[in-house]
MARBA-3410 file (N, C-alpha, C, O; in Angstrom, 1 decimal):
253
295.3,100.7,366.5,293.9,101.0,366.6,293.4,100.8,368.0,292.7,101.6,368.6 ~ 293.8,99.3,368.8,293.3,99.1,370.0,293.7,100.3,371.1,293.1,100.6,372.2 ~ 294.7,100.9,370.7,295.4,101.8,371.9,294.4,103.2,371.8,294.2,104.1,372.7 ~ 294.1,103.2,370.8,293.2,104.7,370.8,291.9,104.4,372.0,291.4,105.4,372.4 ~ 291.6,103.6,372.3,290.3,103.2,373.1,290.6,102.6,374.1,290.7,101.4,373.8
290.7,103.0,375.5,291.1,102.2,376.9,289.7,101.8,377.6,288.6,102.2,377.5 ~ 290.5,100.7,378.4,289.7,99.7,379.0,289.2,100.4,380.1,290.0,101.1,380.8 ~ 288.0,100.4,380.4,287.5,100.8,381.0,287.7,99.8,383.0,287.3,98.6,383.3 ~ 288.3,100.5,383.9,289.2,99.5,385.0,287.9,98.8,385.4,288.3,97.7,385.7 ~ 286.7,98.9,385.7,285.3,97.6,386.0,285.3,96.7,385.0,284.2,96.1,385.0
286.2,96.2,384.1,286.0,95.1,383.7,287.4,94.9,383.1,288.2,95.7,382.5 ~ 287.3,93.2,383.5,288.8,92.5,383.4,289.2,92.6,382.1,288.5,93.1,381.2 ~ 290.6,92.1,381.9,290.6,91.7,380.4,290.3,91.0,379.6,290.0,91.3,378.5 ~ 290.4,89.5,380.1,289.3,88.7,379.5,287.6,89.2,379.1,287.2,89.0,378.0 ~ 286.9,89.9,380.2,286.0,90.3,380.0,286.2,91.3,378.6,285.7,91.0,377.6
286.9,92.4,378.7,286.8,93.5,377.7,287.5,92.7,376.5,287.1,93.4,375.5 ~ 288.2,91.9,376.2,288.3,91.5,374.6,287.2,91.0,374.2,286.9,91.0,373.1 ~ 286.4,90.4,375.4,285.0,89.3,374.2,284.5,90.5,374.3,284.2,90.8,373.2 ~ 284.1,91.7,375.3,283.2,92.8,374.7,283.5,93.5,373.5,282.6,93.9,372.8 ~ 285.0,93.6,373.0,285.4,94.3,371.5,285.0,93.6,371.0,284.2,94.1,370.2
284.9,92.1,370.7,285.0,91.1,370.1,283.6,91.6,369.4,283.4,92.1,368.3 ~ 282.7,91.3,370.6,280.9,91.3,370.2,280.3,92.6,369.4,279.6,92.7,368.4 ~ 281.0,93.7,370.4,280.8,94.9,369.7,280.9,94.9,368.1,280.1,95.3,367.3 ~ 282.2,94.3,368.0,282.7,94.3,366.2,281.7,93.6,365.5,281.3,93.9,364.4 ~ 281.4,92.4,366.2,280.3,91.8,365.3,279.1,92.2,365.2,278.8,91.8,364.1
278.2,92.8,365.7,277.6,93.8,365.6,277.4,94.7,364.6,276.4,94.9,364.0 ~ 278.8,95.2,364.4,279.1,96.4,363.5,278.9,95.4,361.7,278.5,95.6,360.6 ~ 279.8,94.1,362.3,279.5,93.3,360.8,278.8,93.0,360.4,278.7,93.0,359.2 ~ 277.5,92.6,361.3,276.7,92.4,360.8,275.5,93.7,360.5,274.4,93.5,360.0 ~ 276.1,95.1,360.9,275.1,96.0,360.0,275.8,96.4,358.8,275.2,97.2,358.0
277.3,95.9,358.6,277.7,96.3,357.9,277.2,95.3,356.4,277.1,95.9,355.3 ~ 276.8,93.8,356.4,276.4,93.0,355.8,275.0,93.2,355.8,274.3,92.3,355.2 ~ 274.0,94.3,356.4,273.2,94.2,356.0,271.9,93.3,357.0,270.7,93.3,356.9 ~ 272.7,92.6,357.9,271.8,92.0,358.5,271.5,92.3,359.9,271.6,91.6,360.8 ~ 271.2,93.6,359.9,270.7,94.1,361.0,269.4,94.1,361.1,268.9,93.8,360.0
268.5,94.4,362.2,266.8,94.8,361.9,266.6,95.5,362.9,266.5,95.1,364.0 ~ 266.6,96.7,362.5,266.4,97.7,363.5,266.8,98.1,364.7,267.7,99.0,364.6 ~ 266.4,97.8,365.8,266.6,97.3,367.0,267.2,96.3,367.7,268.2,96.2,368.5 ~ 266.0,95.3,367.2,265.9,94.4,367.0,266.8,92.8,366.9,267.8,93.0,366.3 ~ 266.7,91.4,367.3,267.6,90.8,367.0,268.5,90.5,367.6,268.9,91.4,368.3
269.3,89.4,367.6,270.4,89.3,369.2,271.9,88.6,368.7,272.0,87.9,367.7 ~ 273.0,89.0,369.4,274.3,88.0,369.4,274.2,87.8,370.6,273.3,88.6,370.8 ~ 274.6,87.3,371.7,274.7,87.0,373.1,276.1,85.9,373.2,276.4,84.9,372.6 ~ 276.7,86.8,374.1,278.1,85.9,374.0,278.6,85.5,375.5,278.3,86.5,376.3 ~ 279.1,84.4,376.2,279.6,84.3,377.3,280.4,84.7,378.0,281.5,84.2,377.8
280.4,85.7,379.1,281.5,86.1,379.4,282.4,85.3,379.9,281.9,84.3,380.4 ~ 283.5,85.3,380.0,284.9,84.3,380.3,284.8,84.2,381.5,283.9,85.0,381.9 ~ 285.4,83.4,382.7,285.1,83.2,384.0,284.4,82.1,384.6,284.2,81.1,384.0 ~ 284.0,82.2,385.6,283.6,81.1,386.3,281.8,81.3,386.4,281.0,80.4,386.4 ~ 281.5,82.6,386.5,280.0,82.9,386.4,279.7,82.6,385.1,280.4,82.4,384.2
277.8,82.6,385.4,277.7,81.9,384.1,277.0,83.4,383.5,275.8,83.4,383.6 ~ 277.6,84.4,382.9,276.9,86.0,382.4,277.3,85.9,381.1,278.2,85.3,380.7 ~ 276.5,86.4,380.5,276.9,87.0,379.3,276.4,87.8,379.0,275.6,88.3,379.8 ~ 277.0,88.4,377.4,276.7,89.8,377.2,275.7,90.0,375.9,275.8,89.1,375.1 ~ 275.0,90.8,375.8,273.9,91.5,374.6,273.9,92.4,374.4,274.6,93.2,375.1
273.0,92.7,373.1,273.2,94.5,373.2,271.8,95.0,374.2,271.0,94.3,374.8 ~ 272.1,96.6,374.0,270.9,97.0,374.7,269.9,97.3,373.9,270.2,97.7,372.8 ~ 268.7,97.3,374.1,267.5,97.1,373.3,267.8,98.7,373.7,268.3,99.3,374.6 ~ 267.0,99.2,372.0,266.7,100.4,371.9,268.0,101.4,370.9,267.7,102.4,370.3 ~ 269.4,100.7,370.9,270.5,100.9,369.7,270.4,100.3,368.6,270.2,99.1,368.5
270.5,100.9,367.6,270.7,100.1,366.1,272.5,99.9,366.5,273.3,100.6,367.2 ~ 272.5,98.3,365.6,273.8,97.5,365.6,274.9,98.4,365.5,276.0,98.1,366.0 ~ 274.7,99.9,364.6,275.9,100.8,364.6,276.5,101.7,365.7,277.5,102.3,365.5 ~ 275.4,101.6,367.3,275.6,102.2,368.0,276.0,101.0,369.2,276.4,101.6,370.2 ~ 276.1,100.0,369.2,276.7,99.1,370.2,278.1,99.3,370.0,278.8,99.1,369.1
278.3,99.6,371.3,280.3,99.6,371.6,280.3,98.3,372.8,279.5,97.6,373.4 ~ 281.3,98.4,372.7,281.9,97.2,374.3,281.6,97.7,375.5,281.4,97.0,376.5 ~ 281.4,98.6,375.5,281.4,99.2,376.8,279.8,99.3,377.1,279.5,99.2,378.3 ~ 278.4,99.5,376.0,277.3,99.5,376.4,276.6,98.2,376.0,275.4,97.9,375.9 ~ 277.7,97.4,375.7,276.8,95.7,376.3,276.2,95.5,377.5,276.9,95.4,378.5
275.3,95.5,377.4,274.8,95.0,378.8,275.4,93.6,379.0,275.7,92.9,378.1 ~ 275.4,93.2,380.3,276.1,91.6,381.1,274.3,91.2,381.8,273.5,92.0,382.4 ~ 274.2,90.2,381.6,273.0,89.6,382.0,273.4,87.9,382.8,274.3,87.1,382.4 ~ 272.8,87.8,383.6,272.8,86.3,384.0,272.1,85.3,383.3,271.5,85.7,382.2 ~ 272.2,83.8,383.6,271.1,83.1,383.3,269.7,83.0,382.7,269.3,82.2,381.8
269.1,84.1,383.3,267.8,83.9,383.7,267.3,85.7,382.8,266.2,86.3,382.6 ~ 268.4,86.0,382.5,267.9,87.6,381.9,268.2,88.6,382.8,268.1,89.7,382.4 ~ 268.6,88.3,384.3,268.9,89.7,385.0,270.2,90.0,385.0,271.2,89.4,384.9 ~ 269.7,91.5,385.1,270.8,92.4,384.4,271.9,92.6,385.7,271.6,93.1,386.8 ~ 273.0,92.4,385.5,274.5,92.2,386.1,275.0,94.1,386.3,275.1,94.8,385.3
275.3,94.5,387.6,275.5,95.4,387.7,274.6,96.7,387.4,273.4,96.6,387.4 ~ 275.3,97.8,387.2,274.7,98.8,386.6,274.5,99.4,385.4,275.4,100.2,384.9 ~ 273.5,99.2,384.8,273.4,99.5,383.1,272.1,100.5,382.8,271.0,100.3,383.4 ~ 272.3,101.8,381.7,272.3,102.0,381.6,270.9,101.8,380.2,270.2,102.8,379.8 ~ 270.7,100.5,379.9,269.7,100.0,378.8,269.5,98.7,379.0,270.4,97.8,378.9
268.0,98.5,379.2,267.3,97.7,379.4,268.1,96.2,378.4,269.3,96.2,378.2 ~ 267.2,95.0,378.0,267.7,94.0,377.5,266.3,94.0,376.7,265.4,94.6,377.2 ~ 266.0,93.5,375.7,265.0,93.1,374.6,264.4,91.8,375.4,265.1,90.8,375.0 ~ 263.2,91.4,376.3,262.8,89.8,376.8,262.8,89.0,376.0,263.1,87.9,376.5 ~ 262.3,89.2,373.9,262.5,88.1,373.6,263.8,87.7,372.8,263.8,87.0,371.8
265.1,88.5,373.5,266.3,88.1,372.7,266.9,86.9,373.9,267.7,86.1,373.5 ~ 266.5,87.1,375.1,267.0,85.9,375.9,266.1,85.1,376.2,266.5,84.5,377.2 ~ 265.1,84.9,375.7,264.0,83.4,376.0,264.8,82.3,375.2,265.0,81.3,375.9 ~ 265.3,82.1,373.9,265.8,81.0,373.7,267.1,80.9,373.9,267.6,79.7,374.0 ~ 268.3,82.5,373.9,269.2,82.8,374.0,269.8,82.1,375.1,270.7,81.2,375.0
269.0,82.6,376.3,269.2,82.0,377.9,269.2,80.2,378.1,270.0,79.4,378.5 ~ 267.9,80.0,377.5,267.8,78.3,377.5,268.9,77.8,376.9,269.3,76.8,377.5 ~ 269.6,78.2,375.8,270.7,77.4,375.2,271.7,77.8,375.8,272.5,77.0,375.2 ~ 272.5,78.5,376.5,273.6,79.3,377.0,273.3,78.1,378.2,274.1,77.2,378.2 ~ 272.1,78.3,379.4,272.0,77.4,379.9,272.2,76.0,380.5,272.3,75.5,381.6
272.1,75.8,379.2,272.0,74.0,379.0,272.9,73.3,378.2,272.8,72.1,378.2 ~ 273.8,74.0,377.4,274.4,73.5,376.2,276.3,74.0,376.6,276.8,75.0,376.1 ~ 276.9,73.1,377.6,278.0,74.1,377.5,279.0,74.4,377.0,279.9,75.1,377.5 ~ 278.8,73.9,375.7,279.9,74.6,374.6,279.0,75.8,373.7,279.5,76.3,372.7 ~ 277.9,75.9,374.1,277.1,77.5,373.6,277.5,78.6,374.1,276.8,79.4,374.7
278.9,78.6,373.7,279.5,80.0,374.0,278.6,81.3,373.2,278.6,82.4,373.8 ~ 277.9,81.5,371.9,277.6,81.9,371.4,276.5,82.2,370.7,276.8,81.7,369.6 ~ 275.6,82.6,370.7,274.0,82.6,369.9,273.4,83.4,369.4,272.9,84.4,370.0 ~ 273.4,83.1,368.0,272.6,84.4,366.7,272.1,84.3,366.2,272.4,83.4,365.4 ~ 270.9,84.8,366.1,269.6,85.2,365.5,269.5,86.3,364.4,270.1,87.3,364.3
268.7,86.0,363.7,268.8,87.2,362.4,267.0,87.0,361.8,266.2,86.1,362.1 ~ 266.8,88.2,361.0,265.6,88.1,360.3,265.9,88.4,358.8,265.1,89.1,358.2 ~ 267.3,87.9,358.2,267.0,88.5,356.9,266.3,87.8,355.8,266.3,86.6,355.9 ~ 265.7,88.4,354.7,265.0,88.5,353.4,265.4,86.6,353.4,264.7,85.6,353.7 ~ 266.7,86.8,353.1,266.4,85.1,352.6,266.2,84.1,353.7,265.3,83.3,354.0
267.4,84.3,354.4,266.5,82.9,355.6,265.6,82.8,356.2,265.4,81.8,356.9 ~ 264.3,84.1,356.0,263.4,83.7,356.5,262.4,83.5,355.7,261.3,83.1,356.2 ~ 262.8,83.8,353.7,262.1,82.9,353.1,262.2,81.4,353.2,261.3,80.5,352.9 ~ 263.3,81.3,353.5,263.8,79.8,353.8,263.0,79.3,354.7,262.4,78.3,354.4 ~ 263.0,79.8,355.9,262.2,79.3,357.2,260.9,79.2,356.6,260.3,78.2,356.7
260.5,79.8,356.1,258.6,80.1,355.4,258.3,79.0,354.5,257.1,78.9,354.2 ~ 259.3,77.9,353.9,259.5,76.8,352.8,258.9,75.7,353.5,259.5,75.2,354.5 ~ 257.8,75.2,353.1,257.5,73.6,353.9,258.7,72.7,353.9,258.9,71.8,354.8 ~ 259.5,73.0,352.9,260.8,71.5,353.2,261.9,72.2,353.5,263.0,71.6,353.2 ~ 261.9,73.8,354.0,263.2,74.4,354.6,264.2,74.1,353.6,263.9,73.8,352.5
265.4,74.2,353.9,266.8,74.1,353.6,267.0,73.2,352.6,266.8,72.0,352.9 ~ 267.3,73.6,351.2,267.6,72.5,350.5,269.0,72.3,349.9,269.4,73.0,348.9 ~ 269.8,71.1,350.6,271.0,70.9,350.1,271.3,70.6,348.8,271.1,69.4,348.4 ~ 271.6,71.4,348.2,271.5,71.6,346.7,272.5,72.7,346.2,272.5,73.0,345.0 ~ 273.3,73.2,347.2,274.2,74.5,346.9,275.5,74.0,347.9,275.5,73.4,349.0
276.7,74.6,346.9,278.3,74.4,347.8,278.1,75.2,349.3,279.1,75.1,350.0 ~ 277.3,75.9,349.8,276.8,76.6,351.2,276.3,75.3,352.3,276.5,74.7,353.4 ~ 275.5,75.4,351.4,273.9,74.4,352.1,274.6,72.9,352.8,274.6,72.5,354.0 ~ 275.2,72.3,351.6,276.3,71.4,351.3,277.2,71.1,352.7,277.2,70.0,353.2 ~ 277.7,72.0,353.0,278.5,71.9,354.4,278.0,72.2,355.4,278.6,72.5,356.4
276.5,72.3,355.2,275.6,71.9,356.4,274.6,70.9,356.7,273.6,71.0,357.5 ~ 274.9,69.5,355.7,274.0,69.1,355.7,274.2,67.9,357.4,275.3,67.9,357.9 ~ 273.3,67.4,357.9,273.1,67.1,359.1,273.2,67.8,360.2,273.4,67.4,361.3 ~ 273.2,69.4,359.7,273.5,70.3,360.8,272.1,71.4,361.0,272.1,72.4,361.7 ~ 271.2,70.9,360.4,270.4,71.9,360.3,268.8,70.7,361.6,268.3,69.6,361.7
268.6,72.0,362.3,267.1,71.4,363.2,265.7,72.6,362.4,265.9,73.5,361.7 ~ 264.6,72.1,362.8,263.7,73.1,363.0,262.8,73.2,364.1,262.6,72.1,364.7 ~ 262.1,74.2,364.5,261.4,74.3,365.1,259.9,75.1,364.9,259.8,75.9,364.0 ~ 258.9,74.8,365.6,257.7,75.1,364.7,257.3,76.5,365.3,257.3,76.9,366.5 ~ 257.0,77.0,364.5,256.5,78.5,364.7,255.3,78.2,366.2,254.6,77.2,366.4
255.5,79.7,367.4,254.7,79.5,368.2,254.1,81.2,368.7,253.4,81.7,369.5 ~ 254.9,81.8,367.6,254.2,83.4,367.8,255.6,84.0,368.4,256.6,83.3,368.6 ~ 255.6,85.4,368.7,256.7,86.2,369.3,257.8,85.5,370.4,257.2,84.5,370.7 ~ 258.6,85.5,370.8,259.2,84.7,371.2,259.8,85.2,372.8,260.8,85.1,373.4 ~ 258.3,85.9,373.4,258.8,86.3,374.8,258.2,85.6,375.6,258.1,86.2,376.6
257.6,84.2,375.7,257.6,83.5,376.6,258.6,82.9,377.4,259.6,83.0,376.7 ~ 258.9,82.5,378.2,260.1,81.7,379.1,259.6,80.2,378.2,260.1,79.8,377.2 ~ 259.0,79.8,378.9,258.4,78.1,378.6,259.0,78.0,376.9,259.9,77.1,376.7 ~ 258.7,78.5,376.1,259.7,78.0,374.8,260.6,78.2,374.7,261.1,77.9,373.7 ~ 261.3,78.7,375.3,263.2,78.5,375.2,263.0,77.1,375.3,263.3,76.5,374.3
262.8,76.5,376.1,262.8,75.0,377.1,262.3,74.0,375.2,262.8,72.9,374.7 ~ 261.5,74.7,374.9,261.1,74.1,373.4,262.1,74.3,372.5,262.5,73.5,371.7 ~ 262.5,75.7,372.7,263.1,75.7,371.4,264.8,74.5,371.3,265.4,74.1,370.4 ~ 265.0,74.5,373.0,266.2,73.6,372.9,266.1,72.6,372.4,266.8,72.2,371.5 ~ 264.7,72.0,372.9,264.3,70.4,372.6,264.3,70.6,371.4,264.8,69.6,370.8
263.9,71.5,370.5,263.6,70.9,369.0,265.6,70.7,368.3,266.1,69.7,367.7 ~ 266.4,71.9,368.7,267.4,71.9,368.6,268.0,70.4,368.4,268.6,70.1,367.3 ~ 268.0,69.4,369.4,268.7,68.8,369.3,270.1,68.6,369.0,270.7,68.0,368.1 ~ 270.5,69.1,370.0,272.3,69.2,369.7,272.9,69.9,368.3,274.1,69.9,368.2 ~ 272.1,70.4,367.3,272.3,70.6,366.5,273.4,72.2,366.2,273.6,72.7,367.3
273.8,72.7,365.5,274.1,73.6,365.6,273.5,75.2,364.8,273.8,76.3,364.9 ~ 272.6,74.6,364.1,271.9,75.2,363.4,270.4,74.7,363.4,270.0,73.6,363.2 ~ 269.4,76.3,364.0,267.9,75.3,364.3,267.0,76.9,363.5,266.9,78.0,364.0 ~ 266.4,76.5,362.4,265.5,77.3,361.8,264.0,77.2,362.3,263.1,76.4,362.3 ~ 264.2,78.4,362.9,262.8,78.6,363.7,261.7,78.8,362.0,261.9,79.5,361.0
261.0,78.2,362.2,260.2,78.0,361.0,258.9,79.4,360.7,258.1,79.5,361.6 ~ 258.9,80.0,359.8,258.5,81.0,360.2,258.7,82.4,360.4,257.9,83.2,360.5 ~ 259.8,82.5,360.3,260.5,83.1,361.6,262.2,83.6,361.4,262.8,84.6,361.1 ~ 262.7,82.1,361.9,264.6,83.0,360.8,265.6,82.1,361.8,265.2,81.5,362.8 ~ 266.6,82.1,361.4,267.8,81.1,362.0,268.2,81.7,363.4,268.1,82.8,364.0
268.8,80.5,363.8,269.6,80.6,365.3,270.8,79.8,365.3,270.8,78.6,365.4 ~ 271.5,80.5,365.3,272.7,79.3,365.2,273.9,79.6,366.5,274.1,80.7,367.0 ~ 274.5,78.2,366.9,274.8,77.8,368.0,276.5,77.8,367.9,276.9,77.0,367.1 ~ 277.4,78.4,368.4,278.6,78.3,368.0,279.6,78.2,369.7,279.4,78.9,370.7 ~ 280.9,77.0,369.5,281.5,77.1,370.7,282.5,78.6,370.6,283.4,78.8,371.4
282.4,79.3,369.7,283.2,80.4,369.9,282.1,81.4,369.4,281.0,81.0,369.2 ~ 282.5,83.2,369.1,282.1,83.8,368.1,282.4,84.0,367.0,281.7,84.7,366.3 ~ 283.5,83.4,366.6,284.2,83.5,365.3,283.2,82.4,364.9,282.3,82.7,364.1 ~ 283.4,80.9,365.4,282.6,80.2,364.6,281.1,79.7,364.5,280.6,78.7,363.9 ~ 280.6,80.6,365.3,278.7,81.2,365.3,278.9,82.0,364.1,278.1,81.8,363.2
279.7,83.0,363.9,279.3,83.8,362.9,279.8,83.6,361.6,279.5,84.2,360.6 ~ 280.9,82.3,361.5,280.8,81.7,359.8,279.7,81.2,360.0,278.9,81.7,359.2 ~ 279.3,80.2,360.8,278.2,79.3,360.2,276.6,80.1,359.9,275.7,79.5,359.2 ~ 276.5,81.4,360.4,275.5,82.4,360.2,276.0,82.8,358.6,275.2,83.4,357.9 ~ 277.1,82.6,358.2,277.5,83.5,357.1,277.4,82.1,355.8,277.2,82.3,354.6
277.5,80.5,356.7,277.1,79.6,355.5,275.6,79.6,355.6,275.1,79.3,354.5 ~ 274.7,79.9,356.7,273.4,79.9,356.2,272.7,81.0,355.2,272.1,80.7,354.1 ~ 273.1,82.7,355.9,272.9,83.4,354.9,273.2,83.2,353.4,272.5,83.6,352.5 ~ 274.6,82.3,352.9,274.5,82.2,351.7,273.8,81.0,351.2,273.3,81.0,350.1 ~ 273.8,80.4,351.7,272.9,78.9,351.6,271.6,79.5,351.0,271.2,79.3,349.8
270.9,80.3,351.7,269.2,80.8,351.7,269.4,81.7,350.3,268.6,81.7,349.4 ~ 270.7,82.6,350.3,270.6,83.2,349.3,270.5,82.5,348.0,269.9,83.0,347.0 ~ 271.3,81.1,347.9,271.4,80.9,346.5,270.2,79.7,346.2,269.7,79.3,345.2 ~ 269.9,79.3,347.3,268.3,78.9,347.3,267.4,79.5,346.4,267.0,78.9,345.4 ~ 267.0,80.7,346.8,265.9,81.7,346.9,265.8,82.3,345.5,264.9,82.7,344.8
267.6,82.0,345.2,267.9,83.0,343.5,267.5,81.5,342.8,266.5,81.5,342.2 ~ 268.1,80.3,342.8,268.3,79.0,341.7,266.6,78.5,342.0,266.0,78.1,341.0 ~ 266.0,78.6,343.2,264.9,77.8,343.0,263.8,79.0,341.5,263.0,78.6,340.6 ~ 264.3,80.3,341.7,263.5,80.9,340.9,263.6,80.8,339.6,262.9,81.4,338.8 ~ 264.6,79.9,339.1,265.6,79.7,337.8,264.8,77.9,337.4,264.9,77.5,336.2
264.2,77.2,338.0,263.7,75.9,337.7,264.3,75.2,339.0,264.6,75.6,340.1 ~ 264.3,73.7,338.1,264.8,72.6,339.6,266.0,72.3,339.9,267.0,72.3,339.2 ~ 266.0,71.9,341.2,267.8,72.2,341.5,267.9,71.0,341.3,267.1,70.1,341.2 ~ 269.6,71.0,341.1,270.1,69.9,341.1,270.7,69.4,342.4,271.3,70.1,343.2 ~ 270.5,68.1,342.4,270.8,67.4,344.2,272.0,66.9,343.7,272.6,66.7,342.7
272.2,66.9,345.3,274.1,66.9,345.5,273.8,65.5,345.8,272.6,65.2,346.0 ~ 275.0,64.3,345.8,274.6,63.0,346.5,275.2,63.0,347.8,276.2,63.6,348.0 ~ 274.5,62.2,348.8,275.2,62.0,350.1,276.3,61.6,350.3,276.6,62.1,351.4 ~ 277.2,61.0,349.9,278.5,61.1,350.2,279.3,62.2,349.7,280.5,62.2,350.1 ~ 279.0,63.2,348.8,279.5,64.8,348.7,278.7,65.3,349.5,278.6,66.4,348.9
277.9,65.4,350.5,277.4,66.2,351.4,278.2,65.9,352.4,278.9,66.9,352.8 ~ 278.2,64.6,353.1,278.9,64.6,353.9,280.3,64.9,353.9,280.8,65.2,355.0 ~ 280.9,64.8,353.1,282.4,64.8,352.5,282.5,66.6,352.7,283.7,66.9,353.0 ~ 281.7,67.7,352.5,281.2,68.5,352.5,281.4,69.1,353.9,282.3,69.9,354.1 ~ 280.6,68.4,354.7,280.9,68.3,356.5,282.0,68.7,357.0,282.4,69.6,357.7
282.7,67.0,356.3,284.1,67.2,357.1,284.9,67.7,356.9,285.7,67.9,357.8 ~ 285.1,68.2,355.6,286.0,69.1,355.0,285.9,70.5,355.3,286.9,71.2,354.9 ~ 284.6,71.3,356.1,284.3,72.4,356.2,285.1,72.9,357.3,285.2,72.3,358.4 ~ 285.8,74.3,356.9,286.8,74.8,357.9,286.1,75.3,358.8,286.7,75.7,359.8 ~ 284.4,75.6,358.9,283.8,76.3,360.3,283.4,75.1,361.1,282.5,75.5,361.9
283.7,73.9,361.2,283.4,72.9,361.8,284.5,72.2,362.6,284.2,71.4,363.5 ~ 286.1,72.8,362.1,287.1,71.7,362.4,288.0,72.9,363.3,288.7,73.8,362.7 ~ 287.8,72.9,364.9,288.8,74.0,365.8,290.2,73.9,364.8,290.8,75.0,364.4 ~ 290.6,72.8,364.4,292.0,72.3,364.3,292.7,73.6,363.1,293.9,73.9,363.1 ~ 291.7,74.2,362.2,291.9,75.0,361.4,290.8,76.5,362.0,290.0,77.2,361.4
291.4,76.5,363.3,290.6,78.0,363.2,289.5,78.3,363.4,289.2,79.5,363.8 ~ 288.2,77.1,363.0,286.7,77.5,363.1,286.3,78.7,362.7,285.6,79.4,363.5 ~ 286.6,79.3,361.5,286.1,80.6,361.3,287.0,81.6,361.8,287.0,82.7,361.3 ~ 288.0,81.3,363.1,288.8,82.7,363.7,289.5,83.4,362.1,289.1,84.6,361.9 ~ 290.3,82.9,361.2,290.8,83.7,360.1,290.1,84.7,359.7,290.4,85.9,360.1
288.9,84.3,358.8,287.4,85.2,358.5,286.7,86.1,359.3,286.1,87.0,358.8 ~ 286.9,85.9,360.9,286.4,86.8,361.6,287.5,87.9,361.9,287.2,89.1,362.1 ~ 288.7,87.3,361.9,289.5,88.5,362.2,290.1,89.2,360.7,291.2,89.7,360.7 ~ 289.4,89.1,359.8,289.8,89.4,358.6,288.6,90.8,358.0,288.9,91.8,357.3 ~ 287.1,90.4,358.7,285.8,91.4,359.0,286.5,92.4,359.9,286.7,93.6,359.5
287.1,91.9,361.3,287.2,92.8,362.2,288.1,94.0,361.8,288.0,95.2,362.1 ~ 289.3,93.3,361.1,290.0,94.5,360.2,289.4,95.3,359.2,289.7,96.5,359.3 ~ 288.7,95.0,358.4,287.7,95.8,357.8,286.8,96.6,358.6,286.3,97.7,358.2 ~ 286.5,96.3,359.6,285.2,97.0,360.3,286.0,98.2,361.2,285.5,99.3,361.4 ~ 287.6,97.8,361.8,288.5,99.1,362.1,288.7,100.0,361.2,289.0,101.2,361.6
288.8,99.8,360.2,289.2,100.5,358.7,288.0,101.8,358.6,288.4,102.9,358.5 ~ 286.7,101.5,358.6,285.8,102.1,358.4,284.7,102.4,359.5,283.9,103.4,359.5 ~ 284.8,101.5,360.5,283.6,102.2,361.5,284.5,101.6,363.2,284.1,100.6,363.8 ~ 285.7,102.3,363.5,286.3,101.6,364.6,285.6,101.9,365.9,285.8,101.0,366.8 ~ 284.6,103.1,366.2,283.8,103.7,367.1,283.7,102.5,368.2,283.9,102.6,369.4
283.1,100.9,367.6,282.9,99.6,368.4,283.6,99.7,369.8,283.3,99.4,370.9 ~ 285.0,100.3,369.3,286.1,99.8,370.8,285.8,100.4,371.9,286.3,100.1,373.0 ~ 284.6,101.6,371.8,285.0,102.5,373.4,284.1,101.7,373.9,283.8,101.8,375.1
END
């Protein structure tokens, strides 16, 4: 499959696998449904010594991002080279602050779907109360709603509320989660999405039943998107990415 689509000679090879990489996830995530339009961000680091990373270009739905029309952005949001589509301002206001400042934030995603951002809309947010939720308990931050998110000055907030955490529910609003790779940003996007889902279905069912703290934590340690030593998610992601060559391979040019 990779051979049908050549690398384009302006970017290394390092550089062009994390661009398939990103591209694919993209495609996963419209393939799951959690796309929003335009809208919405992955931002991944490019490999190297500079500190750039890549986004999509504002103005594609998630089915039309390939590797090749990622845009490369600096620090700060400016655009690396020559491209061809703009950047969305408020996908790197908090994108940028944490890429920034956090340097195992190889990776950062944001979503607005149905459940996690009834979840975010919940006065007591996230309730560990589900085998999802469960293997994130002490992993979850929030942050307080402050309106659209194209200011500069709240990135700087939204880190602080973060707290080293790896998971920080903009309240209001919808998850961001923090991953030292893309494989394992996008399990842990995939334990929150089901976390919110089985929230949203059992709270409508009566009262949940609480897990006790030492199966929460036990929960933690035992979770394979947490432990590099088993992969962090790489299995599961490269198990989408075969699926997503099967049916929409377009991602690679």
């Amino acid at each position: 499959m990779a051979d049908a689509f050549l690398k384009p000679a302006r970017f290394s090879d390092a550089e062009w696998q994390a661009r398939v990489q990103l591209a694919a996830c993209y495609r996963m995530f419209a393939h799951l449904g959690w796309a929003e339009l335009i809208y919405n961000h992955i931002s991944l680091r490019v490999p190297g010594p500079e500190d750039h990373f890549l986004i999509n270009p504002f103005g594609l739905h998630y089915t039309e991002v390939t590797a090749s029309n990622l845009v490369k952005v600096d620090i700060d949001g400016n655009i690396i080279g020559n491209d061809d589509w703009p950047i969305n301002p408020a996908g790197f206001t908090f994108h940028g602050a944490i890429h920034a400042t956090l340097p195992d934030a190889h990776c950062v995603m944001h979503v607005h779907t149905t459940p996690t951002m009834a979840v975010c809309c919940l006065k007591e947010g996230l309730s560990f109360t589900n085998f999802y939720a469960a293997q994130l308990y002490g992993q979850v931050a929030y942050h307080e709603f402050e309106g659209i998110t194209v200011h500069r000055d709240e990135g700087a907030r939204i880190l602080a509320s973060s707290g080293g955490k790896p998971v920080l529910l903009l309240r209001n609003h919808g998850p961001v989660v923090i991953g030292r790779t893309l494989a394992q940003a996008f399990n842990l996007m995939w334990l929150v999405q089901r976390a919110c889902e089985i929230q949203v279905a059992s709270q409508a069912l009566g009262e949940l039943q609480p897990i006790s703290e030492a199966a929460l934590n036990a929960c933690v340690r035992d979770s394979l998107n947490f432990n590099p030593r088993h992969g962090a998610g790489e299995d599961s992601f490269g198990a989408m990415q075969r699926l997503i060559d099967r049916i929409d391979p377009g991602y690679r040019a």
